[in-house]
C-alpha positions as CSV (number, residue, x, y, z in Angstrom):
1,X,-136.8,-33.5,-1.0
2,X,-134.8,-30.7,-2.6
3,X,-136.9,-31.7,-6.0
4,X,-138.9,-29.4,-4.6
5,X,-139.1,-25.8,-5.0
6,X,-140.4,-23.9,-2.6
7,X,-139.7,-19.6,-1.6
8,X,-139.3,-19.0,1.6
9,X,-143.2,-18.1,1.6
10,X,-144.1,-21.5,0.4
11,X,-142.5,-23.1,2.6
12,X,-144.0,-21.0,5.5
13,X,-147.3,-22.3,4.3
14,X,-146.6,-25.4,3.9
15,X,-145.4,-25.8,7.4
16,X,-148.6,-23.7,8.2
17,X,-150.6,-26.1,6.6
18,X,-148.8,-29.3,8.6
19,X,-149.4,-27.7,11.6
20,X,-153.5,-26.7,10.9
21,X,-154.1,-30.0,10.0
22,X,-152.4,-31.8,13.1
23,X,-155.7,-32.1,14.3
24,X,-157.1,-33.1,11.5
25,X,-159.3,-30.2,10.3
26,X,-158.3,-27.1,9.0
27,X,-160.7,-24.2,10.2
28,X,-161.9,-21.5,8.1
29,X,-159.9,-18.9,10.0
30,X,-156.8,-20.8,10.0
31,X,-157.1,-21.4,6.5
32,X,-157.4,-17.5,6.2
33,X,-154.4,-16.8,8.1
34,X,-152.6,-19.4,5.5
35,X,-154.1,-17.7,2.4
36,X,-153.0,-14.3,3.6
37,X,-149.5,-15.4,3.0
38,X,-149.7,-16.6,-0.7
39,X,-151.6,-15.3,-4.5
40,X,-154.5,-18.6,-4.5
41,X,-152.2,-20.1,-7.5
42,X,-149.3,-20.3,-5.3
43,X,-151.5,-21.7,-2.6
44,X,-153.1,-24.3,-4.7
45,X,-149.4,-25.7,-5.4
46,X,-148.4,-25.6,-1.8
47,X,-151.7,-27.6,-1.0
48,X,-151.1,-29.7,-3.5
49,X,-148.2,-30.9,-2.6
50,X,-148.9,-31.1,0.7
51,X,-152.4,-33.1,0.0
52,X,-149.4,-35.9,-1.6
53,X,-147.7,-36.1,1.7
54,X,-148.1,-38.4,4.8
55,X,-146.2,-36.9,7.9
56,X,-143.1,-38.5,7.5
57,X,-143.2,-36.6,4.1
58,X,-143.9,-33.3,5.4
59,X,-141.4,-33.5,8.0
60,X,-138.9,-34.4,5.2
61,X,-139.6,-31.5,2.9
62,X,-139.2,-29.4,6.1
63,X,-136.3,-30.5,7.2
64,X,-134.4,-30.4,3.8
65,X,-135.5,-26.5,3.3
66,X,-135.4,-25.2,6.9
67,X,-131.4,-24.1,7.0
68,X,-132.1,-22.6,3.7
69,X,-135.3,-20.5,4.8
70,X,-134.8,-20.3,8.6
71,X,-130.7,-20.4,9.5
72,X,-131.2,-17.4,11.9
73,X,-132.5,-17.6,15.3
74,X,-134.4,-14.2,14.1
75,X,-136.2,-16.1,11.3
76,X,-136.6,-19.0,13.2
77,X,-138.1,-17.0,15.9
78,X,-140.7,-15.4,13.3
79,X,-141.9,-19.0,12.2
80,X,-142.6,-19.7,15.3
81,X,-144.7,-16.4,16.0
82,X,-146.5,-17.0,13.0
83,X,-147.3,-20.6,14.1
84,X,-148.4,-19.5,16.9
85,X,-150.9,-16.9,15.3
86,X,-152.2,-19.5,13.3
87,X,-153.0,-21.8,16.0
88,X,-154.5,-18.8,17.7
89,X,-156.8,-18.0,15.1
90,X,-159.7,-20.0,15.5
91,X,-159.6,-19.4,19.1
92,X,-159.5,-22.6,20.4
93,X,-155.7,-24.2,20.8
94,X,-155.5,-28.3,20.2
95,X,-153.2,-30.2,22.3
96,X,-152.8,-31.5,18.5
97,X,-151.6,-28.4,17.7
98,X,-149.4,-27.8,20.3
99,X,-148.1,-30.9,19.9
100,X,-146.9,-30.1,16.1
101,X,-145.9,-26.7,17.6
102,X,-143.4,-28.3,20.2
103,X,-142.1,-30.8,17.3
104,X,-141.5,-28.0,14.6
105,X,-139.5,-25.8,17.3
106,X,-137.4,-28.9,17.8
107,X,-136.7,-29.2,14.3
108,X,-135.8,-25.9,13.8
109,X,-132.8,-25.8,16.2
C-alpha cells in the first residue's frame, strides 16, 4: 500500500476516520475533531480513499505507513491520545470503538 501517499497528518486521519466509523457512524463531533486536523481538500482525499477501503484495506495502508509516521514510542503515544479524544468527543464511547482502539495500539507496537 506504499502507492499511496499520505503526510503524517493524513495518515492520522485516516486512522481517525477507521476508528470513527468502527461503529458504523461517524458523529458530527467526531467528524469535527477529524477536520481539525486537515485543509477540507486534504480531507476529501483522505476520505476518499478511505470510502475505497474495506477493513482489511485500512488495516493494510496502516500497517505499511505506521514505522514511517509513528517509530517512536512518543509518537505512538500521541496517536493514541488523539484516538482517544476522538472517541471522546461525542461523549458516548462504543465498545466498537474501543474495540478498534485496542486493535490499533496492537498494531502500533
Amino acid at each position: 500500500m506504499k502507492d499511496i501517499n499520505f503526510s503524517k497528518k493524513e495518515l492520522e486521519a485516516f486512522i481517525l476516520l477507521y476508528v470513527a466509523n468502527s461503529d458504523l457512524n461517524i458523529d458530527a463531533e467526531e467528524m469535527s475533531f477529524i477536520k481539525s486536523l486537515l485543509d477540507e481538500e486534504k480531507l476529501q482525499k483522505v476520505k476518499h480513499t478511505f470510502d475505497g477501503c474495506n477493513d482489511n484495506k485500512c488495516l493494510e495502508i496502516i500497517l505499511s505507513h505506521k514505522d514511517e509516521f509513528f517509530s517512536t514510542p512518543e509518537e505512538k503515544q500521541q496517536l493514541i491520545d488523539e484516538i482517544q479524544q476522538l472517541i471522546q468527543s461525542d461523549d458516548k464511547v462504543s465498545d466498537m470503538e474501543q474495540a478498534a482502539m485496542l486493535g490499533l495500539r496492537r498494531l502500533l507496537r
